[in-house]
C-alpha positions as CSV (number, residue, x, y, z in Angstrom):
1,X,0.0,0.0,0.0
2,X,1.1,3.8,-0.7
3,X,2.0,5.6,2.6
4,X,2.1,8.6,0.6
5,X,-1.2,10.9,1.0
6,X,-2.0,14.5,1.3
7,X,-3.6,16.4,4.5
8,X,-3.0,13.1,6.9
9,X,-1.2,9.9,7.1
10,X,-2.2,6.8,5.1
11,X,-3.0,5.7,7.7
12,X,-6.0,7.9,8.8
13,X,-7.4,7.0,5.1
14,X,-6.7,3.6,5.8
15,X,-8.8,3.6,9.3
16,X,-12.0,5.1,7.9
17,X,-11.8,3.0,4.9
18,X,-11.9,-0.1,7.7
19,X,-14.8,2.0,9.4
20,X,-17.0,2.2,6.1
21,X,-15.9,-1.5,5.4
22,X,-17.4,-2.7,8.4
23,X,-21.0,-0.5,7.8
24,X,-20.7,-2.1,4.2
25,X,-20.4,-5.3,5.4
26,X,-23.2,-5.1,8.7
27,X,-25.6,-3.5,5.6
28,X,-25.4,-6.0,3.0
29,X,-23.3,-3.7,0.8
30,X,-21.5,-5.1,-2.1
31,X,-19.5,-1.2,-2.9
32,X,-20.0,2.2,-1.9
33,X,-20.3,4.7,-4.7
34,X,-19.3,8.0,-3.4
35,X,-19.7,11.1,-5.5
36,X,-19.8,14.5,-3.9
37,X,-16.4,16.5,-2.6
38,X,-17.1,15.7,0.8
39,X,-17.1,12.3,0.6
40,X,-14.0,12.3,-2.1
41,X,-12.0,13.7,0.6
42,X,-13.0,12.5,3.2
43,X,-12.1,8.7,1.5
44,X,-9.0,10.2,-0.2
45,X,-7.8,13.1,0.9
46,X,-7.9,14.6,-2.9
47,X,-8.4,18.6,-2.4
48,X,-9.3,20.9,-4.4
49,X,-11.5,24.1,-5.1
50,X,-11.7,22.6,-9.0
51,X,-14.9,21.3,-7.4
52,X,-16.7,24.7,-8.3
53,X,-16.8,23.7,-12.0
54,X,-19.7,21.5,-12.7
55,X,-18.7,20.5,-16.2
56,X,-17.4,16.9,-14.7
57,X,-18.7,14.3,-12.3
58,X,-15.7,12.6,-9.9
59,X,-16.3,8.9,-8.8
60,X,-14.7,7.0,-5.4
61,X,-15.6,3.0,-5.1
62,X,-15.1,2.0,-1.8
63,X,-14.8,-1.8,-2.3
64,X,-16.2,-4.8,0.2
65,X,-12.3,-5.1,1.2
66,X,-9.3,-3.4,-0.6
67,X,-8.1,0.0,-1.0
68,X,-10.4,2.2,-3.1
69,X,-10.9,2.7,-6.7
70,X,-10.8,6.4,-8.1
71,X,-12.8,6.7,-11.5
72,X,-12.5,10.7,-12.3
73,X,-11.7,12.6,-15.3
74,X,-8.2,12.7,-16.6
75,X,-7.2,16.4,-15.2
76,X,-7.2,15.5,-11.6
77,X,-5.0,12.2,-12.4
78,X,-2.0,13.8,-11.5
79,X,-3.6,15.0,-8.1
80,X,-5.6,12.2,-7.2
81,X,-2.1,10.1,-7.7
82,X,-0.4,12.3,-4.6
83,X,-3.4,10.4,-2.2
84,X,-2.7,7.2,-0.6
85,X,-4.6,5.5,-4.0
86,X,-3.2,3.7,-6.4
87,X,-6.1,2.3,-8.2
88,X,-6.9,5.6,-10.8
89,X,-8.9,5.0,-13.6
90,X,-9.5,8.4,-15.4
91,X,-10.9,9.2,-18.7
92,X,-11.2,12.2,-20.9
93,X,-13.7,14.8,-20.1
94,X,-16.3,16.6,-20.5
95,X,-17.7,13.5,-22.9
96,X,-21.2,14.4,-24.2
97,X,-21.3,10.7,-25.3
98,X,-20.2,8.5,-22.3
99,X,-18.9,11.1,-18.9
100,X,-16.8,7.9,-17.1
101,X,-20.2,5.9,-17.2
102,X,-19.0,2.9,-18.9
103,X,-16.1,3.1,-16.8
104,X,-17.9,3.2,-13.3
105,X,-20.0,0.7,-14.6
106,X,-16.5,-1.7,-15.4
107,X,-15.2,-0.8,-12.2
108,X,-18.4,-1.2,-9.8
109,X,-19.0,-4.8,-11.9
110,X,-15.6,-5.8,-11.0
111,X,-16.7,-6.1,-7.6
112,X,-20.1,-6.6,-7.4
113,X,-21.6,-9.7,-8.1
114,X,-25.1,-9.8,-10.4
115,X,-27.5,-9.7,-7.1
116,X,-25.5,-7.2,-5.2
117,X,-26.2,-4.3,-3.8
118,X,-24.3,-0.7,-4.3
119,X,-24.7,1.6,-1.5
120,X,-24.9,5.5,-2.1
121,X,-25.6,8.4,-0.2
122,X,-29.7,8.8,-1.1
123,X,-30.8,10.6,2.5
124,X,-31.0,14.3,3.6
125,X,-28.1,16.2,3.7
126,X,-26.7,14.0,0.8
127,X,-26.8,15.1,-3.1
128,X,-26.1,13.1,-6.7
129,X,-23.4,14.8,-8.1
130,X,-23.7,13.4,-11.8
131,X,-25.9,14.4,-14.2
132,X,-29.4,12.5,-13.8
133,X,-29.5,10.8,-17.2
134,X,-26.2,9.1,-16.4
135,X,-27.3,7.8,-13.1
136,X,-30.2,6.0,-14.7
137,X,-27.5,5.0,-17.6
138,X,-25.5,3.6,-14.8
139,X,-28.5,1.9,-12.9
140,X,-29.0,0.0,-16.5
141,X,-25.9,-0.9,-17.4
142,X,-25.4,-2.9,-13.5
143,X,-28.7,-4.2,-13.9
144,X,-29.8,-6.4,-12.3
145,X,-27.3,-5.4,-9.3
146,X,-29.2,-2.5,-6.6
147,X,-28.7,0.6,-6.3
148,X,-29.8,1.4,-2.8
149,X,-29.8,4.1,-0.2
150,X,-26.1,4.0,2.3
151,X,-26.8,7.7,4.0
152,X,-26.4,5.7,7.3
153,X,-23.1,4.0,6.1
154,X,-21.4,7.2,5.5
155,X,-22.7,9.5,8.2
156,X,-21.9,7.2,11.2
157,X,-18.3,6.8,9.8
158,X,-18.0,10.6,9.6
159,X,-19.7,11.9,12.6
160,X,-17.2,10.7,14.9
161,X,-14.0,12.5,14.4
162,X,-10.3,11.2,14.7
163,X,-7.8,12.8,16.6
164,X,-6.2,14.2,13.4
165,X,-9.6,15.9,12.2
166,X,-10.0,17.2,15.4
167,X,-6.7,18.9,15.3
168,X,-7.2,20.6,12.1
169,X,-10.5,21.7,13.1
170,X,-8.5,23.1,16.6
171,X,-6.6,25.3,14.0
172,X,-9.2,26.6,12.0
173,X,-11.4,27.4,14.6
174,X,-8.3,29.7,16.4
175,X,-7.5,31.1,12.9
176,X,-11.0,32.3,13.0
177,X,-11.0,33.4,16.7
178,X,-7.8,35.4,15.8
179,X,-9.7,37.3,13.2
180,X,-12.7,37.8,15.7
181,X,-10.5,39.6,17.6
182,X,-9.6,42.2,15.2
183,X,-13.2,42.9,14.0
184,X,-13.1,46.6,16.6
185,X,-9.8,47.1,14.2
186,X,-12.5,47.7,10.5
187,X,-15.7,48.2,12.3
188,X,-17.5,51.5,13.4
189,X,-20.4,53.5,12.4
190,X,-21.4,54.6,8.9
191,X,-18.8,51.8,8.0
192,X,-21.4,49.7,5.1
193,X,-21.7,45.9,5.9
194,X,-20.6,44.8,2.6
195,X,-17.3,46.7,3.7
196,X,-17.2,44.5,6.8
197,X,-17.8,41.3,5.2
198,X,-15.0,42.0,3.1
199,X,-12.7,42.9,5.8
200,X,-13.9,40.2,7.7
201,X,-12.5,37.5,5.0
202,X,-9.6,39.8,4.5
203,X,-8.3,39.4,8.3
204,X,-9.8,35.4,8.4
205,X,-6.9,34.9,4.8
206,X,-4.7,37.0,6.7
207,X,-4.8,34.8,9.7
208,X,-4.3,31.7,8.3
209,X,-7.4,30.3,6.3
210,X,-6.8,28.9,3.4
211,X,-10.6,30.2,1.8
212,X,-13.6,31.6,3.4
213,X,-16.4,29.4,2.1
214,X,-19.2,30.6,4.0
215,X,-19.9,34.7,5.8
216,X,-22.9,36.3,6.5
217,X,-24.2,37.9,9.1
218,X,-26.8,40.7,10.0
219,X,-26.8,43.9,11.6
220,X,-29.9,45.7,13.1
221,X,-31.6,47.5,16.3
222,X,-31.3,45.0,19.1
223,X,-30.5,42.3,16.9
224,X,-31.0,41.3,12.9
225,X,-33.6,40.0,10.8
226,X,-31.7,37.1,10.1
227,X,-28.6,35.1,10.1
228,X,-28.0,34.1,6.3
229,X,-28.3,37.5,4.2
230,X,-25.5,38.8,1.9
231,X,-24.1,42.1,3.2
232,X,-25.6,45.6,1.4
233,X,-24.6,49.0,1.2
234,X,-26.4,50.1,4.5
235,X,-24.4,51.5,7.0
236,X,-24.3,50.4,10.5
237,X,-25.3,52.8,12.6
238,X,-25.2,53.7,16.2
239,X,-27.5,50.8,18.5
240,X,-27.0,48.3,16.1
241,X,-25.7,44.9,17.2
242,X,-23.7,43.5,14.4
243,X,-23.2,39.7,14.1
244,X,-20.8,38.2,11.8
245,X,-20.8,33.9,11.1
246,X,-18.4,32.1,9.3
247,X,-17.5,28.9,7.4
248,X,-13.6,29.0,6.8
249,X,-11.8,26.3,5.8
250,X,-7.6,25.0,6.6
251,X,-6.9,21.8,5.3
252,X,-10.6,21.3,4.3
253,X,-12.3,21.1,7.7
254,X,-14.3,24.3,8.4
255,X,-15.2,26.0,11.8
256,X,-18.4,27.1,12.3
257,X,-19.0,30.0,14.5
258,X,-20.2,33.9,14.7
259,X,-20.2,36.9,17.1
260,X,-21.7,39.4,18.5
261,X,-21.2,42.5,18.6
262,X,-22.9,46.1,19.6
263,X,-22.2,49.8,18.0
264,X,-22.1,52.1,20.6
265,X,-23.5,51.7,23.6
266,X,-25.7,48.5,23.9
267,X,-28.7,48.9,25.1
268,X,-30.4,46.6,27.4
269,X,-32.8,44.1,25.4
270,X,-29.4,43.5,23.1
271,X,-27.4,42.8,26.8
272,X,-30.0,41.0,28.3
273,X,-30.3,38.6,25.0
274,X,-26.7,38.1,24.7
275,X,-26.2,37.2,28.5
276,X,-29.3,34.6,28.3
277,X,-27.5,33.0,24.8
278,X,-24.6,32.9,26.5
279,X,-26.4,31.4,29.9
280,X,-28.1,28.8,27.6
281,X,-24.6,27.6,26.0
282,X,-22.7,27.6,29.2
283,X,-25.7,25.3,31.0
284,X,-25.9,23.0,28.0
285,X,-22.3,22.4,28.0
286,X,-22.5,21.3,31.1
287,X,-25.3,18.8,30.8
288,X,-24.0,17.3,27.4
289,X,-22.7,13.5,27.8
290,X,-22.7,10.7,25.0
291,X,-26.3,9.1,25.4
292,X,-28.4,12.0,24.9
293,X,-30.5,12.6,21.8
294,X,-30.1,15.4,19.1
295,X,-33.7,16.5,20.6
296,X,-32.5,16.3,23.8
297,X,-29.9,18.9,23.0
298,X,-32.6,21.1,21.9
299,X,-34.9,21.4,24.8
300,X,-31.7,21.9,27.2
301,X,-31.3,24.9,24.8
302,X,-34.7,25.8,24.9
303,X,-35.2,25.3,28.5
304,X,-32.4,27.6,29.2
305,X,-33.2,30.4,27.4
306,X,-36.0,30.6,28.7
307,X,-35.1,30.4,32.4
308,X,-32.9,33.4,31.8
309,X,-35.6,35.3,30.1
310,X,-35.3,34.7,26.0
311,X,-37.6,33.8,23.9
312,X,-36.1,31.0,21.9
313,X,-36.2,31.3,18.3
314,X,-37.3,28.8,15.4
315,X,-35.4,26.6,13.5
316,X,-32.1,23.9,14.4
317,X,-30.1,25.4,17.1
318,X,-26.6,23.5,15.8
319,X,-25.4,20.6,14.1
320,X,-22.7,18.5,13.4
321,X,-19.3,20.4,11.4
322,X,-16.4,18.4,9.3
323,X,-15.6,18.5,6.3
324,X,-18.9,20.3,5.3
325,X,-19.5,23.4,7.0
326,X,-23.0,21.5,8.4
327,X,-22.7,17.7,9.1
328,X,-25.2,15.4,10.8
329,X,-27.1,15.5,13.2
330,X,-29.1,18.5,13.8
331,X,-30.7,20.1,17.2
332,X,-34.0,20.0,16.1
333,X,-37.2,18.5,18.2
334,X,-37.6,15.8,15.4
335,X,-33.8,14.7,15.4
336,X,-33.2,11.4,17.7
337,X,-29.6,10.9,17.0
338,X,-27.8,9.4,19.6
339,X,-24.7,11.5,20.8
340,X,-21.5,9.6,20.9
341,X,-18.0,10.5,21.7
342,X,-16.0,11.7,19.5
343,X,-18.7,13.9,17.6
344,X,-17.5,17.8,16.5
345,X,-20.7,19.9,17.0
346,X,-22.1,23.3,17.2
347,X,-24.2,25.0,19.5
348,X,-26.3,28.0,17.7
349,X,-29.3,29.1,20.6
350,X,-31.0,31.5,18.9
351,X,-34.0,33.8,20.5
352,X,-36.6,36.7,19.3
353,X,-35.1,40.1,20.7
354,X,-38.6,42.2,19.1
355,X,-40.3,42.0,16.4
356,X,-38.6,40.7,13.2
357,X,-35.4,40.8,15.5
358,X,-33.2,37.8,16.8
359,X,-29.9,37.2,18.1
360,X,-28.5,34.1,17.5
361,X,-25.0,33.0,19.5
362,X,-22.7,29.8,17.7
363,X,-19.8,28.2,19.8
364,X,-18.0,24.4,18.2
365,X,-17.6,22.1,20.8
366,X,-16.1,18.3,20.6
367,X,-18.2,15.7,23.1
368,X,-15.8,13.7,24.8
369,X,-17.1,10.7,27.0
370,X,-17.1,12.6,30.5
371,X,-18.5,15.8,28.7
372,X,-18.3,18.6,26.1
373,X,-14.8,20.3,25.1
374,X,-14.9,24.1,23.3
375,X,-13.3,24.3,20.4
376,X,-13.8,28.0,19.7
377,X,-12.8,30.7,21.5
378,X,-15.1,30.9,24.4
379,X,-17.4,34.4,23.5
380,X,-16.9,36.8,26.6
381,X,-20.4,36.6,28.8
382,X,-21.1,40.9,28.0
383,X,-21.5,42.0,24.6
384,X,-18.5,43.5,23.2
385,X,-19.1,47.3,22.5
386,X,-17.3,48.9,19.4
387,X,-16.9,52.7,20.2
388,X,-19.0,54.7,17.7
């Protein structure tokens, strides 16, 4: 086997692969088909932002037992052959007339006998990424082999994190925290939020990451109309609070957390908020412990806001965070996910400041068997004020 590979070890590659192997084999699974970034990555370690083009699909087989297969178009060959793999079919593309499908077919026959089954990612949170028509090329040319949903395969291999993934996301969550800290350093009043966004990326590159995926943010009277609006030409004014959230990436794991942050004096509905997000966090961390449900982590969120005076807000209040900026599960009332050790999550309490107002407040935590770990750097309990 190679021991070269890029981001980790071989090693790590070679422990998930064991991981998925095992789900394969406890589901009935005759190969995994894996076809979206994430996944590629996360089974290869093959990085890059060439992803953003759509014009070509990219193919991982993750065999019953062996090392994988990559099936992808010839102009990653030479990048996908600096990963642990040594199995590289490639072909080249775009190819209006056959886009690797005969090839994928080849390769996924090789191991599959005519009855099997072929696991992909078919669930929520997962997506095909291959055109349509070729899927249902595919599904005819492995006929009469299965095509049938593995979403539980791959996400209870990847919601428990190694020590190595939780490293890098260690460094990307600082990276971001060092930028946090220099958000007084661009922001003040009449400054426009598109500016801020823009310095906001600025100081996260300066710092250390290697792309800002994800920023948004809001700024408003006693809090912001919501969380996932691109920034406009309005200028923040004095009583605003200003909150800034962001996805960035080092090595291709991604933090997940924002801030708060008042212009001016805050006033009192925007400190009393604040404190009770931060309240809820803090009691929730100290309740979290391997066992509890995804719903459970919900109503301790809930429950706590509202002992400290907040009105919680709608929607998930966190989810899981990897190698996506949002992994599974999600703190929802209708998620039942049992926590285990090991899992990298966020905490996002959100609550209804006035009308058409909210404040939300994100941390990243790791759950270790005796209790939760902060990742991020811990948001102070007052609401930062910038001098307008």
């Amino acid at each position: 086997m190679a021991d070269r590979a890029m981001i980790f070890a071989a090693q790590e590659y070679r422990d998930r692969l064991a991981r998925l192997q095992a789900e394969m084999a406890a589901q009935g699974l005759g190969a995994l088909l894996l076809t979206t970034p994430a996944d590629v990555f996360y089974t290869t370690g093959f990085l890059t932002r060439f992803w953003e083009s759509p014009a070509r699909p990219w193919f991982v087989v993750v065999p019953p037992s062996g090392d994988p297969v990559a099936v992808i178009p010839a102009i990653g060959a030479e990048l996908m052959g600096r990963t642990w793999l040594q199995d590289i079919r490639s072909w080249d593309a775009p190819d209006p007339h056959d886009d690797g499908v005969s090839l994928l077919a080849g390769v996924l026959a090789e191991h599959v006998p005519a009855k099997g089954r072929i696991g992909l990612p078919m669930g929520q949170e997962t997506h095909l990424r291959m055109p349509l028509a070729d899927y249902a090329r595919l599904g005819a040319a492995l006929a009469p082999r299965q095509l049938v949903d593995a979403t539980a395969c791959v996400q209870r291999v990847r919601e428990v994190k190694s020590a190595a993934e939780v490293t890098k996301i260690r460094e990307i969550c600082a990276i971001a925290g060092r930028a946090f800290a220099r958000v007084p350093d661009f922001v003040a009043e009449g400054r426009p939020l598109s500016a801020v966004f823009r310095d906001f990326q600025i100081a996260l590159l300066t710092e250390g990451a290697e792309w800002v995926s994800y920023v948004a943010g809001g700024a408003g009277p006693d809090g912001y109309g919501d969380v996932i609006s691109p920034a406009g030409p309005a200028p923040l004014r004095r009583g605003d609070v200003l909150m800034l959230d962001t996805g960035a990436v080092k090595d291709g794991y991604f933090c997940d957390f924002d801030r708060n942050f008042a212009i001016g004096p805050a006033s009192d509905i925007a400190k009393r908020n604040h404190a009770a997000l931060w309240q809820a966090t803090e009691d929730t961390l100290a309740a979290l412990r391997p066992g509890l449900r995804a719903s459970d982590v919900h109503g301790l969120l809930c429950d706590s806001l509202r002992r400290h005076g907040a009105t919680p807000s709608g929607g998930r209040l966190g989810h899981g965070l990897g190698v996506t900026l949002t992994e599974w599960p999600s703190f929802t009332p209708l998620d039942h996910t049992i926590l285990r050790a090991g899992m990298v999550l966020t905490l996002e309490p959100g609550c209804v400041t006035a009308e058409g107002r909210i404040m939300v407040h994100e941390e990243n935590i790791l759950l270790h068997a005796e209790g939760a770990e902060i990742l991020s750097p811990r948001a102070a309990f007052d609401l930062p004020e910038i001098a307008a």
